[in-house]
N, C-alpha and C positions, 0 to 999 in steps of 0.2 A: 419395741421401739426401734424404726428402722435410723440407718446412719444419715448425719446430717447433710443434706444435699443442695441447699442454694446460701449465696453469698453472692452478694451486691452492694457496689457503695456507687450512691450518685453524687457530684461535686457542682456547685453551681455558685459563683462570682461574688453570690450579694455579699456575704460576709464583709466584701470591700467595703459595701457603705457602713457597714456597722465601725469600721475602722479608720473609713475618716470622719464620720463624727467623736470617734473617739480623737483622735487629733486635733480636731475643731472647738470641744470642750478642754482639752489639755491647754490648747495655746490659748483663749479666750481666759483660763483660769491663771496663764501665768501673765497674760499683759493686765490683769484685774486684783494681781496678788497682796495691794496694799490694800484691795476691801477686805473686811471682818470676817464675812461668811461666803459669798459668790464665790471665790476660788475653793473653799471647800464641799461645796455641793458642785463642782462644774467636776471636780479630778474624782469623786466619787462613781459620778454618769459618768465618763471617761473611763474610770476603770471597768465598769460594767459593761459598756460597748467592746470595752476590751475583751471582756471573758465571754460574751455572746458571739463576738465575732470570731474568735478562736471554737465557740461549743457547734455552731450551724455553721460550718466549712463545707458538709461531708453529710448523706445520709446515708447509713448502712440499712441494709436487710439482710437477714439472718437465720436460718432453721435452726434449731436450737433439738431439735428430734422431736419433743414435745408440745412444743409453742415455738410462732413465729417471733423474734425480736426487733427494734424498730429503734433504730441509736442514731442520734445525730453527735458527729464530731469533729477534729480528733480529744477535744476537749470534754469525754463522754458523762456530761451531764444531765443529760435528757435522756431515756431509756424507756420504751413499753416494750412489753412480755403479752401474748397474744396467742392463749392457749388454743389449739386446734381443736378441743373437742367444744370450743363456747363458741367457736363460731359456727352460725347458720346458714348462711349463702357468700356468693362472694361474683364480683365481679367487674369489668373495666369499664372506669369510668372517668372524667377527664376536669381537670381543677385549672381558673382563669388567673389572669394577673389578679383579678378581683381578691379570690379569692385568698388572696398573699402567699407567705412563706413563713416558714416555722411551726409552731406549735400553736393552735388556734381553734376556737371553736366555729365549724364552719359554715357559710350562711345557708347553707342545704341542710343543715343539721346535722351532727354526729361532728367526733372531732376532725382533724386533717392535721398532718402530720409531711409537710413537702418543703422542697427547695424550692421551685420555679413551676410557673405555669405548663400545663400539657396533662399527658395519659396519667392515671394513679388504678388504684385499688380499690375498689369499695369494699368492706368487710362488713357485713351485718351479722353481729353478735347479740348473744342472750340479752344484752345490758347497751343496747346502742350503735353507733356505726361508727366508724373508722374510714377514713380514707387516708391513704400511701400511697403518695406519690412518689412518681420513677420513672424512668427513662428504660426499666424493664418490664414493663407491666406483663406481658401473655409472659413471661416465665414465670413470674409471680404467682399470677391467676392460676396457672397450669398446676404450681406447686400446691396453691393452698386447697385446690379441687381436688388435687390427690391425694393430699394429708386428711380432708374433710369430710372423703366419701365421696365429692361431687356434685354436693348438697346441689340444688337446681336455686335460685335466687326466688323466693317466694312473691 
């Protein structure tokens, strides 16, 4: 097992909107606080926005020697492990506003795994596809062709 050699974190703004809906639910929940139930379900979604938007700040990537890792945070709740030897091809490939942000299954098929729209990673593994996106992609690709042998994309 050679030593770990890439680390990458991409940062990308939306978070923001996670954070004023959570504001939007907060205060709609306290001008609403003499109803029964609506302010307990609005601070609920309020706190959830809260911890989403704290968890998708940040995507890191990560050699781990063995597998590649795939963490959104600083709030690391989200996490895939992405063993080098199950993946079968790999290569750059590019993800729309369409196609969103976060964790999601994607309309190409396979999952996606991105902050913002542009270049990611296509990963084809034993079990499906992957796309990771980043704003580093050819040292990505580069990494995982040489962790992988340089499998050719079938």
């Amino acid at each position: 097992m050679s030593e770990p050699s890439y680390h990458h974190t991409q940062k990308a703004p939306w978070f923001l909107l996670l954070f004023a809906f959570a504001a939007l639910f907060f205060t709609v929940a306290w001008v609403t606080r003499a109803e029964p139930v609506l302010p307990a379900i609005l601070l609920v979604s309020g706190l959830l926005m809260t911890v989403l938007g704290y968890s998708l700040q940040s995507l890191t990537v990560y050699d781990e020697g063995d597998r590649l890792a795939v963490c959104f945070g600083p709030l690391p709740l989200f996490k895939r492990r992405i063993r080098y030897d199950d993946i079968m091809g790999v290569e750059i490939g590019h993800t729309t506003f369409m196609d969103g942000w976060g964790i999601q299954w994607g309309p190409r098929g396979g999952w996606l795994w991105s902050l913002s729209a542009g270049k990611c990673v296509v990963i084809r593994r034993r079990r499906g596809v992957i796309r990771v996106g980043t704003d580093d992609a050819e040292r990505l690709a580069e990494l995982l062709k040489s962790r992988t042998g340089g499998q050719p994309w079938p």
